[in-house]
N, C-alpha and C positions, 0 to 999 in steps of 0.2 A: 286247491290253490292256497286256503289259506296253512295247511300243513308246509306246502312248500315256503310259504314265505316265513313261518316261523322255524325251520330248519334252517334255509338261507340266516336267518338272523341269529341262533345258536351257533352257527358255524364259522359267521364272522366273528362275536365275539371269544369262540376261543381262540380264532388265527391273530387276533390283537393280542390278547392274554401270552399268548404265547410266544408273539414277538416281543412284546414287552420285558417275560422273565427270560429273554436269550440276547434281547440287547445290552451292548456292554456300555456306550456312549451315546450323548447326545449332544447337539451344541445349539448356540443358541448368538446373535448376533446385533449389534447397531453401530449404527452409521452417523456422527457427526459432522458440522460444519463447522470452519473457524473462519471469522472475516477477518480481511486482509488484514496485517499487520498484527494481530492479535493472538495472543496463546489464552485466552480469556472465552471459557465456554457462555454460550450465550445461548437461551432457550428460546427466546424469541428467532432467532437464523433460520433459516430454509428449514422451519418447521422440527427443529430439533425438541422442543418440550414435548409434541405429541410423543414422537417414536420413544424416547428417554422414558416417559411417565408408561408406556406401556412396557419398555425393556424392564424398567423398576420393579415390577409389580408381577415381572413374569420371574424376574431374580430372587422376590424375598418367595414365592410361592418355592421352588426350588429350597430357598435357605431354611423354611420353617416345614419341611416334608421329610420323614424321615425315609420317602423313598428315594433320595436323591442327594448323592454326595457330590458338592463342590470339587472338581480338580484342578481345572486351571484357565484363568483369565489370560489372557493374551491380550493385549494393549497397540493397537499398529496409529503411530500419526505420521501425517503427511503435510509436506510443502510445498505451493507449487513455483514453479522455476525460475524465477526474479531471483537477482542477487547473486550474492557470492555461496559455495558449497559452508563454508563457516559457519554463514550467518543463518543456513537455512536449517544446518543439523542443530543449532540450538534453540531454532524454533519450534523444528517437529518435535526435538526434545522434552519443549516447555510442553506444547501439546497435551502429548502424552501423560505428563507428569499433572496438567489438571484434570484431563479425563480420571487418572486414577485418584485423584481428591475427591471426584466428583463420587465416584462410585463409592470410596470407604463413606461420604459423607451417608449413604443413602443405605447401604448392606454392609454384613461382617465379614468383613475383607482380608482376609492372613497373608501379610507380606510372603509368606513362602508359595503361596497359588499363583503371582501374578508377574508374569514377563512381559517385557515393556522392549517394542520395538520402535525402528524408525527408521524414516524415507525422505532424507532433506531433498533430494529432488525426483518427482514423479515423474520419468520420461516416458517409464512403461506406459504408465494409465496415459500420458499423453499421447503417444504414439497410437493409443488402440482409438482418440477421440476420431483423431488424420485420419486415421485409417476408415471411419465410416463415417466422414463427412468430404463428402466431395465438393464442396465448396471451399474448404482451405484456401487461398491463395498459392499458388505455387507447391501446388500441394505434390505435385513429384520429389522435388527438391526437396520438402521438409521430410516428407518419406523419408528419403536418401539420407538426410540429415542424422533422423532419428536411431532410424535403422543400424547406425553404421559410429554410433557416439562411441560403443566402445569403452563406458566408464568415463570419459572426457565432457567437458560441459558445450553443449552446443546452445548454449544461448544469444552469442556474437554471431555464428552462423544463421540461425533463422534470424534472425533482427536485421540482418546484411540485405534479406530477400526484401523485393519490391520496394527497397525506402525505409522498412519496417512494416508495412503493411501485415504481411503474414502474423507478423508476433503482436499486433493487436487485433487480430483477429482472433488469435487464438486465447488471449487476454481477456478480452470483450467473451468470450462464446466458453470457455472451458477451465482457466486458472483458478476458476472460484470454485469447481468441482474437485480439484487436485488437493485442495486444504482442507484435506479431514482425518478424525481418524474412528476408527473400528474397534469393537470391543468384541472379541471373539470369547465368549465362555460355553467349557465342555463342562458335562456334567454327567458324572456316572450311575446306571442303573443296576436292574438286577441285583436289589437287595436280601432275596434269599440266598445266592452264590455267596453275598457280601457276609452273612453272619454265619453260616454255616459251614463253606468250606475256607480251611484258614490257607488254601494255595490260590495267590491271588495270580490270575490270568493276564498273561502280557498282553498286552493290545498293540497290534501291527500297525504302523504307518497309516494302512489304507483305510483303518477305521474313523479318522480325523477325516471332519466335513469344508476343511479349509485348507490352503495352503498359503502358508504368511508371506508376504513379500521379502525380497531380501533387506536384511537391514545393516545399516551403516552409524556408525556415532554413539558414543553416551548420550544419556538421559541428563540435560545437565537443568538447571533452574532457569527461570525464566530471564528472558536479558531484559535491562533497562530499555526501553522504547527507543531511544537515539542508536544503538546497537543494530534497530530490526528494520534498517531501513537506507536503499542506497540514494546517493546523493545525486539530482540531476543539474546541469547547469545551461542558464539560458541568455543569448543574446540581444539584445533590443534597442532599437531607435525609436524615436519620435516622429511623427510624419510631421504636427505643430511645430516641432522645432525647427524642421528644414525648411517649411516654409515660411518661416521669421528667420532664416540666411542665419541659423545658428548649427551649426554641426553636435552631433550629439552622439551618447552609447551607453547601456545600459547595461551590469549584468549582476543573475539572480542566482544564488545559488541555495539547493534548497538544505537545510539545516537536518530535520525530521520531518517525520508526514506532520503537516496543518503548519508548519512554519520553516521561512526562507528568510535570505539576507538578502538584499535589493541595495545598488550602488549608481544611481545614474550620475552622467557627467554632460553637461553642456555647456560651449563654449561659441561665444559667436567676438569674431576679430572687427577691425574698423570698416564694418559697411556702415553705409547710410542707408533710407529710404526715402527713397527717390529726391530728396534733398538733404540736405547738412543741419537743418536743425530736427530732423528725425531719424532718431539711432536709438538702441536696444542694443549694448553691448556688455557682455559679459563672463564669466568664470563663472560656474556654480557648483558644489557636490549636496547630495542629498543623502547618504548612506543611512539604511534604515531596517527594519523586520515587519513581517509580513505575517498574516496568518490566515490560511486557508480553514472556513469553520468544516468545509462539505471535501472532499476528495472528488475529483474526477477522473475514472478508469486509474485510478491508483497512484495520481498524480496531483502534486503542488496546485491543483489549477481552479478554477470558477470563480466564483464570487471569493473578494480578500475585501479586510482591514488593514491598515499596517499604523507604525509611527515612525517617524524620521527624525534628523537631526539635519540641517541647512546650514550651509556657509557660501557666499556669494560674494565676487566683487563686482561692481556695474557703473554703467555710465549709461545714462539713458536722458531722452529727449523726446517730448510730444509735439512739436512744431511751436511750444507757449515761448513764453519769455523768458525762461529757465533753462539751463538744464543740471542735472543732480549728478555727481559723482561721490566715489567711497572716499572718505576723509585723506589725501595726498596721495590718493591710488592706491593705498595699500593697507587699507580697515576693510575688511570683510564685516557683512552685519551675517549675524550668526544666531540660531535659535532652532526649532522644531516645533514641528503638529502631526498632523494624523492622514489618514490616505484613505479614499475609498476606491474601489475598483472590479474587473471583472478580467478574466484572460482567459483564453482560449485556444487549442489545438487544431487548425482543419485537417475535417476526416479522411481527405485524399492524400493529405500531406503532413502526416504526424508531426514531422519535426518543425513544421510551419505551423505561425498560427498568429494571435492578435491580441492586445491588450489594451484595455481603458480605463484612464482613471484620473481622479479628482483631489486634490490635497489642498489642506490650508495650516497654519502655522503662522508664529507668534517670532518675534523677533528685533534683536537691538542693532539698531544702526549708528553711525556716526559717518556723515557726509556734508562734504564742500555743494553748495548752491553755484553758479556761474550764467552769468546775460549768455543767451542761448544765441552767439553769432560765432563766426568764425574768430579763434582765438581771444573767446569773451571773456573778460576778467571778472573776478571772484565778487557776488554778489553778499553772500554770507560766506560763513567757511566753520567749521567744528561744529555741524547742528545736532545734538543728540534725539532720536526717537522711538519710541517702544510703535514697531509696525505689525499688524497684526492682517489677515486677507487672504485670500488662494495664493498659493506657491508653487502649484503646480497643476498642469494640466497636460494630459498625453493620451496619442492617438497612435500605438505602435503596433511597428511590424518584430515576431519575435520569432527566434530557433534556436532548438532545446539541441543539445549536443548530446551524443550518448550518458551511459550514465557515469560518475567516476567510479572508475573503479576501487574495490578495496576497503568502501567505508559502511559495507553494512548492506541489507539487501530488503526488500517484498516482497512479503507472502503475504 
């Protein structure tokens, strides 16, 4: 027995030796992730430093062997399908172009070994998620959808399905899978063939352990951040305001990720409540910027900061002996402060959703005093005051409109 198992074990190692010296290639592979927005390798992400530190280390083994000659890197990055095709080929571009900094930083790297591909939008890899997850929403349709693109961008199509449902579903579950790229290196053996016979052996197609995706676009540099990013715009009222019998509308429109421009308007005309020496009337704008610290599903939303600028004209009355008007109806008191807040998407109804928030601000007035009666004449008149206080307070309902198009995209 034990004859036999020490033959068994002389036998296998010539059948390795001997594949070995008739093997011509070998390849070798990793897998990165990029977070949304970002052409910026991160080793912290979906565990990128392990795999990286072990591809490292299986590369300089390789680079310092003299059984094993370097042929060729292959570089594939990928975007997933937010945006416009522009905006996406020069993200997978940038990509790409840091994986390859990443690698000369770490091995010796000869610009002539290394081809750099790209995938600004992954419908394949998407198509094959559909395809084994039967939970999809509408998953027939987006099948059909996918299936049937054509080279065309079918991003307006699934977005069209259920309200949008489907495309954050598929946002939520798989777009963060779609933002990566690959580092495909072959490396050639059989170093006795390599010094001794000088007719060097063509290697057919089918010896390669990979087949590249098809690629589309230059390699171009990384874009400025305002560049990698589409713009959404969103509608909003006050529920506070309607029920102080002031009509009102707000809208946001988002600039880059983590910051947006914010314009509310409210205006409430000659009511009273419930009698003539109680009124709250006025004009106001608040236009201002916003900044989102956290992303939510790759949008403008959750918890914000903002600052604002205020102009307002008023006539207002609390039932006292008073009542205060803008200096001859036509001095706005004018200034700015700061905003805090929170907004939100609901999950059934993407484009619906809800905002609240709190503001205060500093500001200079100049207003007429007047005996709070019907047609009460002027008590003082030119009072100038540095007012400082909450300037705002809101309880709204809002809806996000598609995205615009043309100014940039997310991945």
């Amino acid at each position: 027995m034990f004859l036999t198992n020490k033959k068994l074990r002389f036998g296998l190692f010539f059948f390795l030796l001997s594949f070995t010296m008739s093997a011509q290639q070998v390849g070798d592979t990793l897998q990165v992730y990029f977070r949304q927005n970002s052409t910026k390798f991160d080793p912290a992400y979906k565990g990128n430093a392990e795999r990286c530190d072990a591809f490292i280390q299986r590369m300089k083994a390789f680079e310092y062997s003299p059984l094993f000659y370097l042929q060729e890197v292959d570089i594939l990055a990928t975007a997933s399908p937010e945006g416009t095709v522009a905006i996406n080929t020069r993200l997978s571009g940038a990509r790409a172009k840091s994986m390859s900094d990443y690698l000369r930083d770490h091995i010796d790297l000869p610009d002539s070994l290394v081809v750099v591909r790209t995938v600004p939008e992954d419908y394949d890899g998407l198509l094959k998620f559909v395809e084994e997850d039967k939970n999809v929403p509408d998953r027939d349709a987006t099948l059909k959808i996918l299936r049937n693109a054509n080279g065309s961008d079918p991003e307006y199509r699934i977005k069209a399905l259920n309200g949008g449902k489907t495309w954050y579903y598929l946002y939520e579950n798989y777009f963060s899978l779609l933002r990566f790229s690959i580092i495909y290196v072959m490396v050639e053996t059989n170093p006795f063939e390599k010094v001794f016979d000088q007719d060097e052996e063509v290697v057919s197609e089918e010896a390669f352990k990979y087949t590249p995706l098809e690629t589309s676009g230059p390699v171009l540099d990384p874009m400025p951040f305002v560049n990698q990013y589409t713009m959404d715009m969103t509608l909003k009222t006050n529920l506070i305001g309607w029920g102080m019998l002031g009509a009102n509308l707000a809208i946001e429109i988002d600039i880059i990720p983590h910051l947006a421009f914010a314009m509310p308007i409210h205006y409430s005309g000659g009511l009273d409540y419930f009698k003539p020496t109680i009124k709250f009337r006025g004009l106001s704008f608040q236009p201002g910027l916003r900044y989102y610290p956290w992303l939510t599903k790759g949008k403008n939303e959750g918890f914000f900061v903002g600052a604002h600028f205020g102009m307002g004209w008023y006539n207002f009355a609390l039932d006292g002996d008073y009542r205060i008007q803008d200096h001859h109806g036509c001095r706005p008191s004018y200034g700015g402060g700061l905003d805090l807040g929170y907004a939100f998407q609901f999950k059934n109804a993407p484009r619906w959703g809800m905002e609240f928030q709190i503001g205060g601000g500093v500001y200079d007035s100049k207003y007429d005093m007047f005996y709070n009666e019907e047609n009460g004449p002027y008590h003082r008149t030119a009072i100038r005051k540095t007012w400082f206080g909450v300037d705002n307070v809101s309880i709204s309902f809002t809806y996000k409109f598609a995205e615009l198009k043309g100014k940039g995209g997310k991945k």
